[in-house]
N, C-alpha and C positions, 0 to 999 in steps of 0.2 A: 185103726186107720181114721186121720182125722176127715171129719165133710167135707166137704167140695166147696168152694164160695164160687165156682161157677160151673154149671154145666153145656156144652154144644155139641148139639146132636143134626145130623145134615137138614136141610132145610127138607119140605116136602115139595118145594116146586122144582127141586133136580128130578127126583123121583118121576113127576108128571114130565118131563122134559126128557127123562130116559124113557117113558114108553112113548112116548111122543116120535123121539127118534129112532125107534126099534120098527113102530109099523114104517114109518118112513123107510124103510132099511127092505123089509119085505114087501111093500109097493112097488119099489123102485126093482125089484128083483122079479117079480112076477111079471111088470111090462118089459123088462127088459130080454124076455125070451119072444117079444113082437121085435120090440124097438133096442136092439142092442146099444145104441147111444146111451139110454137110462141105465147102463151099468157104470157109469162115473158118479150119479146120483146114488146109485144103493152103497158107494164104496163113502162116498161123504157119510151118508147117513148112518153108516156103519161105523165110522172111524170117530162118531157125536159119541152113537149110543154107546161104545166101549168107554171113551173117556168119561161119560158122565157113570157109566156103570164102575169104573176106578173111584172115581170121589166119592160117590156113594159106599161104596166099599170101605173108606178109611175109617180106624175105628174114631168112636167119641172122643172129647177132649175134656178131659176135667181140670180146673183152675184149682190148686191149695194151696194153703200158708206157705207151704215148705217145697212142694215139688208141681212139677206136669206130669202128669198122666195120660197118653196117650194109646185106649186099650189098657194092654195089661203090663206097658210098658212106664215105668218109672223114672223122671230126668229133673233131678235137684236143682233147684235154682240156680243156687253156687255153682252149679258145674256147667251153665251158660256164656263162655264166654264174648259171642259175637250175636246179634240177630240182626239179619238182614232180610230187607223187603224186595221183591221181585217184583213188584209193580203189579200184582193181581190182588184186585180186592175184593169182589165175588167173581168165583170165589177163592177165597183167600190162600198164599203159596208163599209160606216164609221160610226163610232157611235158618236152620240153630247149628251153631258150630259151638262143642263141647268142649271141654279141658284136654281129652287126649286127640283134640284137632278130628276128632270126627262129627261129618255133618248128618243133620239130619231137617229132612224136607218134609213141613208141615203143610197138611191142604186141610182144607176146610170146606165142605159144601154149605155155604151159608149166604144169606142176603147181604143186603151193605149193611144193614145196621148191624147183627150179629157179627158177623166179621170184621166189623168195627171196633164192635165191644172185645169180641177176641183178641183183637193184636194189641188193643189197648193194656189188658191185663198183661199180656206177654212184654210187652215193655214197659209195663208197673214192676213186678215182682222179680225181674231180670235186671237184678241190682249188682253184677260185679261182670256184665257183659257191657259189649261196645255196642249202640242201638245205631244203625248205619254207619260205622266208623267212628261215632262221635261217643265218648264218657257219658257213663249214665247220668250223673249231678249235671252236664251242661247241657244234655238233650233235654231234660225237665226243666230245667232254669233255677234250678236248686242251690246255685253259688251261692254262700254267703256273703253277702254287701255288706251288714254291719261290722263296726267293730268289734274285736274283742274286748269282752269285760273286763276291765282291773288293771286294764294299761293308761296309767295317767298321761296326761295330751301332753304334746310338745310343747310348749311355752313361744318358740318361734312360730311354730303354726298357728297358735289362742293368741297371739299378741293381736293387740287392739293394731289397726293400722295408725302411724303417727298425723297429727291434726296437719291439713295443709296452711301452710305461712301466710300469715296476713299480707296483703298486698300494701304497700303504702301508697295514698292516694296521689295524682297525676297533679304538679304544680299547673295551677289557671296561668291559658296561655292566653296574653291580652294581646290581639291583632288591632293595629290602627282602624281607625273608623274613617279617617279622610286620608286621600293620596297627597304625596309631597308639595304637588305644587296646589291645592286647597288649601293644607295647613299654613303655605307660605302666606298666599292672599288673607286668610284668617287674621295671622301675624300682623299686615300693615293694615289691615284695617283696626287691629286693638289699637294698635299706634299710633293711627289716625286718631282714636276715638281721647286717647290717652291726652296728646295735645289740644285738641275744641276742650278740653274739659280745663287745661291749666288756661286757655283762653278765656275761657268766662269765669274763671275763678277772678284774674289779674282786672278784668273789666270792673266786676263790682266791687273790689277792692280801688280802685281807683275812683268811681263815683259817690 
């Protein structure tokens, strides 16, 4: 028989919590032959102490490579198909459903932390069950994202993208500097300036 890589055994604050509940149980039962009322209280306190005396009752839980052990009961990994959580986690209440669709309800009297640690292994080593409906690889995150080895790249996917086209540059737009009827004034006045100039040419030419 191989060791255990874990062991959980009930916590010892259930323990103090069942006698807790117990005197609770014969208080409420002794005033309640004054005060018949106090027998609602001994039936609560009564209906603690059995529960917790249940959990306490369940045997140990041993973690191993290959199976669960719970007591003197033996349950293979492989033969885990489903584990599902009932939303108790001290102390803890999960259900395993096996290969031949039979279930089985695990409790645990344990704190959060133990309890924690417990379900955690149960959804470690519970590698061919569905961990709340979901595959075990995608409840871990254990998908493979890389690629496969040894498959050369697509050459359409590795292609460089092609260079983008040179633009060719915008021909300079020459907008006039003066409105038409400036240019025109401009105009007679070169015109102007064009004859005073053949007039004093012809003047000293004459003297």
């Amino acid at each position: 028989m191989s060791r255990p890589v874990a062991n959980y055994r009930p916590s010892r604050r259930y323990i103090l919590f069942a006698v807790l509940a117990f005197c609770g149980t014969l208080f409420s039962a002794w005033t309640g032959l004054r005060w018949p009322s106090t027998w609602i209280a001994a039936a609560l306190f009564g209906a603690t102490s059995l529960a917790l005396i249940a959990l306490l009752w369940q045997p140990g839980i041993e973690i191993h490579e290959t199976h669960l052990q719970l007591g003197r009961r033996v349950i293979l990994w492989r033969d885990i198909r489903r584990l599902d959580q009932t939303g108790w986690i001290a102390p803890l209440a999960v259900t395993l459903t096996l290969a031949n669709d039979r279930r089985v309800l695990l409790l645990y009297a344990g704190d959060v932390d133990s309890s924690t640690s417990l379900l955690r292994h149960l959804r470690r080593y519970s590698r061919s069950a569905l961990l709340d409906g979901v595959p075990y690889l995608q409840a871990w995150g254990e998908l493979s994202k890389t690629p496969e080895l040894g498959r050369t790249p697509d050459p359409q996917k590795t292609k460089e993208p092609a260079a983008a086209p040179q633009r060719q540059p915008s021909p300079a737009i020459h907008r006039p500097l003066l409105r038409p009827e400036e240019e025109e004034e401009v105009e007679r006045m070169f015109q102007r300036l064009k004859s005073v100039g053949r007039l004093d040419q012809r003047g000293s030419d004459e003297q």
